[in-house]
N, CA and C of each residue as an Amber inpcrd file, in Angstrom:
protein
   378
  24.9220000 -33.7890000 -11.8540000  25.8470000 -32.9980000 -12.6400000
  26.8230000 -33.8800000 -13.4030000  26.3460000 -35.0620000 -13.3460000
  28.0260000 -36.3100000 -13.6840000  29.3010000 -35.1900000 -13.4720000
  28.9690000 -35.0590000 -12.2620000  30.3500000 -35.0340000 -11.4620000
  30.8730000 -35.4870000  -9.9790000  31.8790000 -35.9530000 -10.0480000
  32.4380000 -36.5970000  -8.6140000  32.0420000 -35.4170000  -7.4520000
  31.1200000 -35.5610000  -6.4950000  30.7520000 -34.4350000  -5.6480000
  32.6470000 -34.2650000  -4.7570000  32.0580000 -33.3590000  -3.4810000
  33.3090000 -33.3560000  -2.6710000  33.1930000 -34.7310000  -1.4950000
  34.5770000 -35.2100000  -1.1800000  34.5110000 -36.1130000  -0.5010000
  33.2600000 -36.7990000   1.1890000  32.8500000 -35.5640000   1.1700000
  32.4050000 -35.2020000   2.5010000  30.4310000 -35.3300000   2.2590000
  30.2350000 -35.3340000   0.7770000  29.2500000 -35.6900000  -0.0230000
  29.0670000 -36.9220000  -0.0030000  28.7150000 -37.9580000   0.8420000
  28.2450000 -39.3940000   1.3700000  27.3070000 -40.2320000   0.9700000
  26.8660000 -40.4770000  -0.4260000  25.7590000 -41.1300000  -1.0910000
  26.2190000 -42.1790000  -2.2140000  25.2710000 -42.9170000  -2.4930000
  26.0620000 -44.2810000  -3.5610000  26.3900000 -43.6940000  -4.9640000
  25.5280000 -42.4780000  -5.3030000  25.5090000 -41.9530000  -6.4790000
  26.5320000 -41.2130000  -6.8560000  26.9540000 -40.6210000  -5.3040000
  28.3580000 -40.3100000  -5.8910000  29.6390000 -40.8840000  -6.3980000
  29.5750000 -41.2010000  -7.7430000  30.1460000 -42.3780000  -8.4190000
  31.8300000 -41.6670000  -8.7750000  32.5980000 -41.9860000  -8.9010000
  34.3330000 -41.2660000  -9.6720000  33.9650000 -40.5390000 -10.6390000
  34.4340000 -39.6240000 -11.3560000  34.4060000 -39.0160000 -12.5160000
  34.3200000 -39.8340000 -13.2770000  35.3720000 -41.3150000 -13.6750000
  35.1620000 -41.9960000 -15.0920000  33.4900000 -42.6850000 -14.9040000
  33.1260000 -43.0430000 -13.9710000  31.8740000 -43.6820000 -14.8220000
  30.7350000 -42.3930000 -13.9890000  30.6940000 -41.5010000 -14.1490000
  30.0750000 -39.9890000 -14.3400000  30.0330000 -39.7430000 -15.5850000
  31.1580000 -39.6860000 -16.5930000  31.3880000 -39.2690000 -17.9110000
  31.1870000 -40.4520000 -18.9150000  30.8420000 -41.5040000 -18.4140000
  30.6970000 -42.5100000 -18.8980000  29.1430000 -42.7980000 -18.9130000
  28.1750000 -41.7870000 -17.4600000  26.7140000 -41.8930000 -17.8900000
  26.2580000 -40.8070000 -18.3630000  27.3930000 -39.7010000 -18.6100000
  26.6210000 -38.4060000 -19.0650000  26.6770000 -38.8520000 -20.7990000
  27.6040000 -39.8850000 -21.1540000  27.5280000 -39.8420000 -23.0150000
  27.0620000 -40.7310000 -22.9980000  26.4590000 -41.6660000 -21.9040000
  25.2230000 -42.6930000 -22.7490000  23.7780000 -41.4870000 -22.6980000
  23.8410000 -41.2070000 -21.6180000  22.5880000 -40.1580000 -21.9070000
  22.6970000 -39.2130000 -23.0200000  24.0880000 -38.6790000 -23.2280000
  24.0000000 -37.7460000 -24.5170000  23.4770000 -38.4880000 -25.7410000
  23.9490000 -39.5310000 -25.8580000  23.5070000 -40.6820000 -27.2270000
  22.3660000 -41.0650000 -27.3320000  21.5430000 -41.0800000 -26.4170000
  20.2540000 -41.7290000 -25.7860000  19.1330000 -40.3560000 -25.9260000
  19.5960000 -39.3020000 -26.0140000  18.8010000 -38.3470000 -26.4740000
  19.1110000 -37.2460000 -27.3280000  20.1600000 -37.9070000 -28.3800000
  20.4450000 -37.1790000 -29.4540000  19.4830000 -36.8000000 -30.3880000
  18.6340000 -37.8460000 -30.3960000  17.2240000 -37.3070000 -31.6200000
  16.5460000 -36.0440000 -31.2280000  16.5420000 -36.0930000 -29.6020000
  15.9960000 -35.0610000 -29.4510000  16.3440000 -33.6120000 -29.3010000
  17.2120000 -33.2890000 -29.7590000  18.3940000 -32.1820000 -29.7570000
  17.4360000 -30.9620000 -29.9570000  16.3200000 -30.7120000 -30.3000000
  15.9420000 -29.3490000 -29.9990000  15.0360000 -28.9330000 -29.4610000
  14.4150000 -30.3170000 -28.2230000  13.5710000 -29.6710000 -27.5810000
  14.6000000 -30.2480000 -26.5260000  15.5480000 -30.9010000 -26.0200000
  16.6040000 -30.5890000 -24.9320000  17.6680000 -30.4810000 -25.0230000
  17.7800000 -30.0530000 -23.2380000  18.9250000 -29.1380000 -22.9670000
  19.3520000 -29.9070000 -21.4900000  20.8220000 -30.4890000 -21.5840000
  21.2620000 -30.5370000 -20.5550000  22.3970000 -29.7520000 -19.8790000
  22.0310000 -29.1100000 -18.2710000  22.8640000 -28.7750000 -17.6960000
  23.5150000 -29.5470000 -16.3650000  24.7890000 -28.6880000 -16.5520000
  25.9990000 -29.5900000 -15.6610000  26.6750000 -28.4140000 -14.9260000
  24.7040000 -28.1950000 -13.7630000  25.1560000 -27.5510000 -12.7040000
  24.3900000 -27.3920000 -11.5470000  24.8520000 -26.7630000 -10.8040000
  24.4320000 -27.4180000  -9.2930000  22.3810000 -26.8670000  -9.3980000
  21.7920000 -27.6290000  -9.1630000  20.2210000 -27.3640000  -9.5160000
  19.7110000 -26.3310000  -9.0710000  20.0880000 -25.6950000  -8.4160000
  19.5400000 -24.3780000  -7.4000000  20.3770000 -23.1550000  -8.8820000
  21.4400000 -23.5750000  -9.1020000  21.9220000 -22.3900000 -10.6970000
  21.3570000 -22.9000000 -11.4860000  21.4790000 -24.2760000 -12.3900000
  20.8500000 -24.6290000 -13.3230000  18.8920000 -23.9010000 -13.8820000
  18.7800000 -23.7700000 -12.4440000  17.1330000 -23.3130000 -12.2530000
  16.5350000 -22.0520000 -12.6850000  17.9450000 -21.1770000 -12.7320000
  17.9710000 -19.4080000 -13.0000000  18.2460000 -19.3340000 -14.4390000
  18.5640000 -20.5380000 -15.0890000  18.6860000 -20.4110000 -16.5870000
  17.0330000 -19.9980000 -17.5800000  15.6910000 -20.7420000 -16.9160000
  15.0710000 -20.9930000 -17.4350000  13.9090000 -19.5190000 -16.6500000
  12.9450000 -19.6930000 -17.6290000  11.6740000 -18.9350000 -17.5010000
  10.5660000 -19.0840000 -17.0520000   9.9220000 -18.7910000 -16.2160000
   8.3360000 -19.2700000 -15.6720000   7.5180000 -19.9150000 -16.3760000
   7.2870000 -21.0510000 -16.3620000   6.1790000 -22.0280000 -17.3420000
   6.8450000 -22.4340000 -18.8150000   8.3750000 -22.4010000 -18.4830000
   8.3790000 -22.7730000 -19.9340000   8.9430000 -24.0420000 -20.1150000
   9.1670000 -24.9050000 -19.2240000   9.5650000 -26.4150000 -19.5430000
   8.1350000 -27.4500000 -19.4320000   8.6020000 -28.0500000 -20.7450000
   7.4040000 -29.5350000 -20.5760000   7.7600000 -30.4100000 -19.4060000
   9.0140000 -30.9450000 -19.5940000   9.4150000 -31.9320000 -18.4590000
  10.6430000 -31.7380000 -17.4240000  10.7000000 -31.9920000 -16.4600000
  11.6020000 -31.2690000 -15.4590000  12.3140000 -32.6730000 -14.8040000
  13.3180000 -33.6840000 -14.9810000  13.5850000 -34.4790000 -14.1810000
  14.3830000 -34.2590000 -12.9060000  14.4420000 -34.3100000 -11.2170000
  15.1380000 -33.9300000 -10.5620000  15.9230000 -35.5240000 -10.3140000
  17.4340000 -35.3780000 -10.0480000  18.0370000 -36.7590000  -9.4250000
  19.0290000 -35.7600000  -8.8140000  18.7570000 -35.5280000  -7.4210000
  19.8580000 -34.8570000  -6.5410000  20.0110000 -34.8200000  -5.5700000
  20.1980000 -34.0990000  -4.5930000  20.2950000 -34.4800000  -3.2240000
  19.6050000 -35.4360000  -2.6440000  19.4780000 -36.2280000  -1.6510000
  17.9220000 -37.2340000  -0.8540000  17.6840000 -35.8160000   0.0120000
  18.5090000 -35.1580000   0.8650000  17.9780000 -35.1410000   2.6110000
  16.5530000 -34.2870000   2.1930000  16.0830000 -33.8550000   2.9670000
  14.3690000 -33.7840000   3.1010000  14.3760000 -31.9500000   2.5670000
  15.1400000 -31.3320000   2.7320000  15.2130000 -30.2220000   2.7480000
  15.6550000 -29.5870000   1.3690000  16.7460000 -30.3430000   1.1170000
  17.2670000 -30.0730000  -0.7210000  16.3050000 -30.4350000  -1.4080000
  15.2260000 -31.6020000  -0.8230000  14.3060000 -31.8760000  -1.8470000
  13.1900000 -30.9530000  -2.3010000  12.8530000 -30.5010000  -1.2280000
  11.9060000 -29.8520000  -1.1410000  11.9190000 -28.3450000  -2.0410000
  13.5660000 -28.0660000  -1.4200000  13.8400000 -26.4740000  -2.0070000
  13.4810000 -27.3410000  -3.9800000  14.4050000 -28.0890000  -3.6090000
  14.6530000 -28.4420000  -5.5970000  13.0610000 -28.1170000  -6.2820000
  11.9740000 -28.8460000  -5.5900000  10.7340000 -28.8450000  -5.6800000
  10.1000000 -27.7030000  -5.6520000  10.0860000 -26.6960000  -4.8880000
   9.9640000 -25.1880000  -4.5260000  10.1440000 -24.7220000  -6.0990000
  11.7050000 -24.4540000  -6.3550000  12.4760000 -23.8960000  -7.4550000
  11.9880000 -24.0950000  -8.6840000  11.9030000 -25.5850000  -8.7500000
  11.8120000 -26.0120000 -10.3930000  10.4660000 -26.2830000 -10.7990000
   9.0810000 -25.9580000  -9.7320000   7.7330000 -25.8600000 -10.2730000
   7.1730000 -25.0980000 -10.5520000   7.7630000 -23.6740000 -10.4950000
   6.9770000 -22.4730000 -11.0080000   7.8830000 -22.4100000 -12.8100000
   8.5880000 -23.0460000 -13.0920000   9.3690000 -23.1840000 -14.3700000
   8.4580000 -23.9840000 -15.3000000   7.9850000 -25.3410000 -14.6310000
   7.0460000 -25.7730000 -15.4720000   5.8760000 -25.6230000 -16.2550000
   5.4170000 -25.6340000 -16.9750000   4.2830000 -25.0260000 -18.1610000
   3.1890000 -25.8860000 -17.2820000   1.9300000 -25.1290000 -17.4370000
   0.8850000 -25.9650000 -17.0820000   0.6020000 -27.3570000 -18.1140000
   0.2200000 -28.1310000 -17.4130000   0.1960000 -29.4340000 -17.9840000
   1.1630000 -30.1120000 -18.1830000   3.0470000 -29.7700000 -17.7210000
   3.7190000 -30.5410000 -17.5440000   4.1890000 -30.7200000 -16.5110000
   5.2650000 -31.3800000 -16.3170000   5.9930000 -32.5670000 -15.5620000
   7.1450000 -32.1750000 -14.2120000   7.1790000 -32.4880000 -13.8210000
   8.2240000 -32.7950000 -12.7140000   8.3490000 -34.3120000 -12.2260000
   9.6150000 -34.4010000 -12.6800000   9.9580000 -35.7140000 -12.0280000
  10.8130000 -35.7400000 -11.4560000  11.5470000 -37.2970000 -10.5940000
  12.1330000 -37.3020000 -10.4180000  12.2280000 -39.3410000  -9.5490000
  13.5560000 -39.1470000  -8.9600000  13.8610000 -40.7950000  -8.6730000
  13.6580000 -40.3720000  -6.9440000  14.1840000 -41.9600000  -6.5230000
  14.7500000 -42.2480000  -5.5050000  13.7030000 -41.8820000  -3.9020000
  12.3040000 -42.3400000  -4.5440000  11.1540000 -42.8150000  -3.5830000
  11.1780000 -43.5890000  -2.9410000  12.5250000 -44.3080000  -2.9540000
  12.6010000 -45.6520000  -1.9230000  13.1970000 -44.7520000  -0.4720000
  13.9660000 -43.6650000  -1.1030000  14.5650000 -42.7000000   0.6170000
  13.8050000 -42.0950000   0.8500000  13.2350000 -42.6400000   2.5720000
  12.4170000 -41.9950000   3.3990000  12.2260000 -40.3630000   2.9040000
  13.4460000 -39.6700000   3.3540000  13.8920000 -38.3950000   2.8670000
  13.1550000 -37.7920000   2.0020000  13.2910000 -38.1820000   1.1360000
  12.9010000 -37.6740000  -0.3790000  11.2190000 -37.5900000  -0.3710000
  11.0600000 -39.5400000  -0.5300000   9.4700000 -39.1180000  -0.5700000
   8.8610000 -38.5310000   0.3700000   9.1920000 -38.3290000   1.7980000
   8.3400000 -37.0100000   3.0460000   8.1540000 -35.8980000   1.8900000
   9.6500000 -35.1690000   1.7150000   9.5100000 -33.9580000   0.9400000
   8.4720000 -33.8860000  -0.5810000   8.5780000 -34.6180000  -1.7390000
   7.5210000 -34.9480000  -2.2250000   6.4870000 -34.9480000  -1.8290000
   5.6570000 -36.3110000  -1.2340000   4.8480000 -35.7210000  -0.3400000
   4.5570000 -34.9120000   0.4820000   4.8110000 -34.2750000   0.7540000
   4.6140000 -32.8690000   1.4340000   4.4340000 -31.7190000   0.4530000
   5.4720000 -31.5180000  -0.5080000   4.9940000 -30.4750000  -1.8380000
   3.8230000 -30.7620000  -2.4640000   3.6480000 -31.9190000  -2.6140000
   2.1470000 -32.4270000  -3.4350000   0.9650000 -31.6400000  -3.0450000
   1.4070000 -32.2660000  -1.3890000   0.1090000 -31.7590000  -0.6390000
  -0.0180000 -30.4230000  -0.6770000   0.7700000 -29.6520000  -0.6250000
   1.0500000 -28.1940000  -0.2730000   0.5340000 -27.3140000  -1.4630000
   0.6680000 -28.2620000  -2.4050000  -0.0840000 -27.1350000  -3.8160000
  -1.4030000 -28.0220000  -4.3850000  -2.1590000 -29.1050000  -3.7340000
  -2.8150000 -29.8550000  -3.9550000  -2.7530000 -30.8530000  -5.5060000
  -2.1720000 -30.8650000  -5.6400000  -1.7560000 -32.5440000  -6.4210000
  -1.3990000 -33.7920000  -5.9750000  -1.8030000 -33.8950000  -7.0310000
  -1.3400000 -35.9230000  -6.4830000   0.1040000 -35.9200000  -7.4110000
   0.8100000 -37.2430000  -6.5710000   2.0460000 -37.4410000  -7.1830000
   1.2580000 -39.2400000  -7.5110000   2.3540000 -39.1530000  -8.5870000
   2.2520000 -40.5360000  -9.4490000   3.2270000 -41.4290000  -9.4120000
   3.1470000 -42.4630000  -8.9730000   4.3190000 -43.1310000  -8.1810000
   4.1720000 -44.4740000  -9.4430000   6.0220000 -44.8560000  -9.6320000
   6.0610000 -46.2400000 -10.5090000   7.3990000 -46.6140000  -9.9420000
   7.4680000 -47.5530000  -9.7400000   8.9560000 -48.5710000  -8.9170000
   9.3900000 -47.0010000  -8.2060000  10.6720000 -47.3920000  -8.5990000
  11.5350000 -46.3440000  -7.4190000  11.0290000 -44.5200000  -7.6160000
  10.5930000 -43.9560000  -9.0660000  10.0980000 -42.8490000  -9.4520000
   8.4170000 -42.2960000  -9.2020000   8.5170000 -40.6330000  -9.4180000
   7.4840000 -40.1010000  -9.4160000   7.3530000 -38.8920000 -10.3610000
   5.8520000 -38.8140000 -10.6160000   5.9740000 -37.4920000 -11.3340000
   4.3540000 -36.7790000 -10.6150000   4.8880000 -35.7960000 -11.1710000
   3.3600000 -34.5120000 -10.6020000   2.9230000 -33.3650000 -11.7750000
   1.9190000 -33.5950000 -12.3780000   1.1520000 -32.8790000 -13.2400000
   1.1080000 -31.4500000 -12.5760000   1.5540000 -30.5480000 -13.2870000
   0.8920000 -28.5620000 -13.1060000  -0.0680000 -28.7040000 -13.7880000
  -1.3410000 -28.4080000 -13.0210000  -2.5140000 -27.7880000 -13.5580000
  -2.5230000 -26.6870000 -14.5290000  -3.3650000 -26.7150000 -15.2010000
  -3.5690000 -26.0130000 -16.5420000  -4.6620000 -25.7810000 -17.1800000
């Protein structure tokens, strides 16, 4: 959300507000060309998710919670949104956490996930 979570929110990513707002306008600058096929929201992913329509996103990046359970829901939520033949991604395959849950969704709808350094992505059939 480039926002400072609540204190009690325990992860490296949770960075201060100034350099939050400091990576949300390099990303705004960084994908200004693409201004009309995206859309960023700056809200908690489980709301952000009720904005959109069944199958209608090409690419879906997740960077949010690790523990095994947020991942999974995030994963749950944001793959029936995706269009066949696109994307879900997301980071932070180095936490145990994360990749179980990944792996485990993969398996669960039979896809393979596509793994590069710390990221992954997973093709919807189509």
């Amino acid at each position: 959300m480039w926002q400072h979570q609540a204190a009690d929110y325990n992860e490296s990513g949770n960075a201060a507000s100034t350099t939050q707002l400091a990576n949300l306008r390099s990303t705004l600058e960084l994908l200004a060309p693409f201004w009309p096929s995206v859309r960023i929201v700056q809200q908690p992913s489980l709301v952000a998710a009720r904005l959109f329509d069944p199958d209608s996103l090409h690419f879906v990046y997740l960077d949010a919670r690790h523990e095994y359970e947020w991942v999974l829901l995030d994963l749950k939520t944001w793959w029936p949104l995706v269009r066949p033949r696109g994307f879900l991604a997301g980071d932070d395959m180095s936490h145990p956490p994360v990749e179980a849950a990944v792996l485990d969704f993969a398996a669960s709808i039979g896809v393979q996930v596509h793994r590069f350094d710390n990221d992954f992505f997973i093709v919807r059939p189509g």
